[in-house]
C-alpha positions in Angstrom: 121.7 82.3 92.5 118.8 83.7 93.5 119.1 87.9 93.9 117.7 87.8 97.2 120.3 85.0 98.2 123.0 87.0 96.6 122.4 90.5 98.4 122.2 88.6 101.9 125.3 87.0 101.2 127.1 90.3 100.4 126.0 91.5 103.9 123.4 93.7 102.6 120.2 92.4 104.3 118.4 89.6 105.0 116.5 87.9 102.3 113.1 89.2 103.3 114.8 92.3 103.7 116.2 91.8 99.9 112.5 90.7 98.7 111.5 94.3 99.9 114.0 96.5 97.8 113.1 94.1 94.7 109.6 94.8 94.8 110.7 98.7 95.5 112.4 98.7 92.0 115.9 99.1 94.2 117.8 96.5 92.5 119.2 96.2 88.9 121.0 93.7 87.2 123.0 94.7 84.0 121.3 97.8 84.5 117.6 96.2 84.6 115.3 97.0 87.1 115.0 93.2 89.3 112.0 91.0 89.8 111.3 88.8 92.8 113.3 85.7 92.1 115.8 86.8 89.3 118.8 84.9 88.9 122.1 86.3 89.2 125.1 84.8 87.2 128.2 85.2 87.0 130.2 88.6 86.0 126.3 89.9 86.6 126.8 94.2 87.6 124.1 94.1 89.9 123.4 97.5 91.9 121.3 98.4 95.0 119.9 102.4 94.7 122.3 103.1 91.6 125.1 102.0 94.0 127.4 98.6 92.5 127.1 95.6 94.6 130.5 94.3 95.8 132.2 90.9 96.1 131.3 88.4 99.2 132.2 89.8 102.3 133.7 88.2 105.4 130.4 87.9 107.4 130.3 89.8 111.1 128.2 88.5 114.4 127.7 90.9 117.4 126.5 90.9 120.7 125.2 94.8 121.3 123.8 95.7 124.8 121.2 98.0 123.7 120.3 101.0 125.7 116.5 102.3 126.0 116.0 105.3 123.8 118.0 103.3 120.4 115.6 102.2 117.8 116.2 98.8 116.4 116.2 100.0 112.4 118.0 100.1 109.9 116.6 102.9 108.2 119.8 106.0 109.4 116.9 108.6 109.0 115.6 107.8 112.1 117.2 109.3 115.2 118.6 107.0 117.2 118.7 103.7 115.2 120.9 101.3 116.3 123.3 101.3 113.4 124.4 104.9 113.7 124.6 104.3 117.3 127.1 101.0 116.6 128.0 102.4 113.8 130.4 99.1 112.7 132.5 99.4 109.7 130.4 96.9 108.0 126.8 96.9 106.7 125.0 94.9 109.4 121.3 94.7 110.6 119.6 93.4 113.7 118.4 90.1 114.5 114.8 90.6 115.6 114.6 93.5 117.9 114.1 95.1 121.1 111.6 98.0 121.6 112.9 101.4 122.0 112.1 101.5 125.5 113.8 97.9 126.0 117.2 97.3 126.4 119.7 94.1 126.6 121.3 92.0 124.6 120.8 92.3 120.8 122.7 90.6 117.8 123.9 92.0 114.8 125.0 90.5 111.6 126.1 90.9 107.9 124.8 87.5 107.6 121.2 87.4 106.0 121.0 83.5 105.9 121.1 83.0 109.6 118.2 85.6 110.3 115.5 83.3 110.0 117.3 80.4 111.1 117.6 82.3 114.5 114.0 83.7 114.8 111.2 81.4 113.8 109.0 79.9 116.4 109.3 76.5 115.2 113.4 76.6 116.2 112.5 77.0 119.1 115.1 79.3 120.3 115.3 80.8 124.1 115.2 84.5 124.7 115.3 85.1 128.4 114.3 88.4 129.9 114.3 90.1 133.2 111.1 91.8 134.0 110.1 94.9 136.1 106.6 95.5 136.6 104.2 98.3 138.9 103.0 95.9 141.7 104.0 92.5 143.2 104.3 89.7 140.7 101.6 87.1 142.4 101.4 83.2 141.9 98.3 83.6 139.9 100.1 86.0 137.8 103.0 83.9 137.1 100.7 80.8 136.4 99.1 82.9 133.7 101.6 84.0 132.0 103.5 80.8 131.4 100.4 78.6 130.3 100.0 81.4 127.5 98.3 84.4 127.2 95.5 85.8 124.5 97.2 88.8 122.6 97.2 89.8 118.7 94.2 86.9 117.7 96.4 84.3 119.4 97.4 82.5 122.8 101.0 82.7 123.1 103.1 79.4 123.4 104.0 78.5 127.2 106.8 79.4 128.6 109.2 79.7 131.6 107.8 82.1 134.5 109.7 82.7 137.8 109.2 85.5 140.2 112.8 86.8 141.4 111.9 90.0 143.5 108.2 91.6 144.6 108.0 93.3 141.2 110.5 91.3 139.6 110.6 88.1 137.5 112.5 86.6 134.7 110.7 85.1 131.7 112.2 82.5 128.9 110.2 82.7 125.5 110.7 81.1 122.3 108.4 83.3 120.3 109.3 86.9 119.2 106.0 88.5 118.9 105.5 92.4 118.9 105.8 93.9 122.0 104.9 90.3 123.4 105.6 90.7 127.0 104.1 93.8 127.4 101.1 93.0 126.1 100.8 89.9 127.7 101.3 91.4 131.3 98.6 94.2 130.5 96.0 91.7 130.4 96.5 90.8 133.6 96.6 94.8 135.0 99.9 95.3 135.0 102.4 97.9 133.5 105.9 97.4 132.4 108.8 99.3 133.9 111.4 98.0 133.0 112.6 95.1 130.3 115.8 93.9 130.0 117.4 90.8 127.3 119.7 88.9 129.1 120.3 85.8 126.6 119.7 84.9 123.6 120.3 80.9 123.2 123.8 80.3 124.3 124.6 84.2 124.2 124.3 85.9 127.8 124.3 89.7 128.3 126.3 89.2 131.7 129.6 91.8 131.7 128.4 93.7 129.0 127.5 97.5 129.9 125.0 99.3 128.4 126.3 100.7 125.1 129.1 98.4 124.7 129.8 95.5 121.8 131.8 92.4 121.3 132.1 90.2 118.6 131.2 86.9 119.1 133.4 83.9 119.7 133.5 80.9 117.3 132.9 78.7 120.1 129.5 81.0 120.8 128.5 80.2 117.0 129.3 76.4 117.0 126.9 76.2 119.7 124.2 79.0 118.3 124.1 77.3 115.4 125.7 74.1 115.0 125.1 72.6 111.7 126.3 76.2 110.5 129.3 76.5 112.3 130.4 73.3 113.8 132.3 72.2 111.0 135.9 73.8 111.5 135.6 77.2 109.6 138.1 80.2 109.9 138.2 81.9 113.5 136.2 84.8 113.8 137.3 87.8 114.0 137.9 90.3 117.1 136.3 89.7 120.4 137.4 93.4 122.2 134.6 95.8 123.4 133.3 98.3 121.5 131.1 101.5 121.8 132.3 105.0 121.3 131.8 107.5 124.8 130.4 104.3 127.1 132.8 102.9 129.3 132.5 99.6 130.8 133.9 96.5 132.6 135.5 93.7 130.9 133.3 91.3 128.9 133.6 87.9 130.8 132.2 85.3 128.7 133.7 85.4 126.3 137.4 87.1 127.7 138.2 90.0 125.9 140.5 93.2 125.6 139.7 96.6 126.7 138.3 99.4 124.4 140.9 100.6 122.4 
């Protein structure tokens, strides 16, 4: 198995993710210093940063409803990254991410496999938003933005557009670029004040308070990823809210248990 295969599986990272600490000289195996596809066997010691890699761990899917102000990283130096703020038993990572001053819905994992699965373009996967902006959303503006807009040396993919209040209007993209919406609305003048995630595929951010986490369902997975997850697997663990010092309501979808 490949070592960048084998630390996603653990829960470590994703493979990229993996990729980067070979070529940072992170990774030994049988106390040598990796190489970008190295091949681990079996009884292998193989050690991240001096520390021993562990067996296979049961893998861990979240739904987090970031607040603004929480960084997506993983790196704990930074203040405020969002695995501190979680701050789950397990070793997990974002998938994609929401800028600092964004907030919504955000999932977290121990699973590297999935990450890519979930995030390329050419999936085609639905991330919807709800967008406010600094003056009334016009028809022209809303025709813009959904036949694509020129950012980063590219003209975005088209995409849903619908105005839902003067400044207001919800957007559904299928392409994660940085800090896409924002810099697609400030070629047309306007600022953005607020930016919230409120689904992700099949996942929706409804009943979750800002703060909060669930685990999700196995009925959420079969239909996030069906060739993954369809196939009768064990049930997946938990499904209360979590999220020390935030109270909230009760998650509805799916139905959970209060905080503990």
């Amino acid at each position: 198995m490949r070592i960048n295969k084998y630390l996603s599986e653990r829960g470590l990272c994703s493979r990229r993710e993996a990729d980067s600490w070979v070529e940072g000289g992170r990774v030994s195996i049988n106390d040598v210093v990796a190489t970008l596809g190295t091949q681990v066997q079996p009884g292998d010691r193989v050690r991240v940063d001096g520390r021993s890699v562990g067996g296979e761990k049961a893998h861990v899917y979240i739904a987090l409803h970031k607040p603004v102000g929480i960084e997506c990283t993983t790196d704990t130096r930074v203040p405020d990254n969002v695995i501190d703020f979680v701050s789950h038993r397990e070793r997990i990572f974002p998938i994609g991410r929401l800028d600092k001053n964004s907030e919504g819905l955000l999932l977290l994992t121990n699973d590297g496999d999935i990450v890519n699965e979930l995030l390329r373009a050419r999936h085609g996967h639905e991330k919807e938003y709800v967008v406010t902006v600094d003056r009334p959303v016009t028809d022209e503006f809303v025709k813009g933005m959904a036949g694509g807009v020129a950012i980063l040396d590219q003209v975005t993919a088209p995409c849903r557009v619908q105005r839902v209040g003067k400044n207001v209007f919800r957007i559904v993209l299928t392409q994660g670029l940085n800090r896409q919406i924002r810099r697609m609305c400030e070629v047309f003048g306007y600022t953005v004040r607020r930016l919230i995630r409120v689904r992700f595929v099949n996942i929706h951010l409804e009943g979750l308070s800002p703060g909060r986490w669930r685990d999700l369902s196995r009925a959420e997975l079969a239909a996030l990823l069906p060739e993954r997850f369809a196939a009768a697997r064990p049930a997946v663990k938990g499904a209360a809210v979590k999220g020390a010092a935030v109270k909230g309501a009760a998650v509805k979808r799916p139905a959970v248990n209060k905080k503990r």
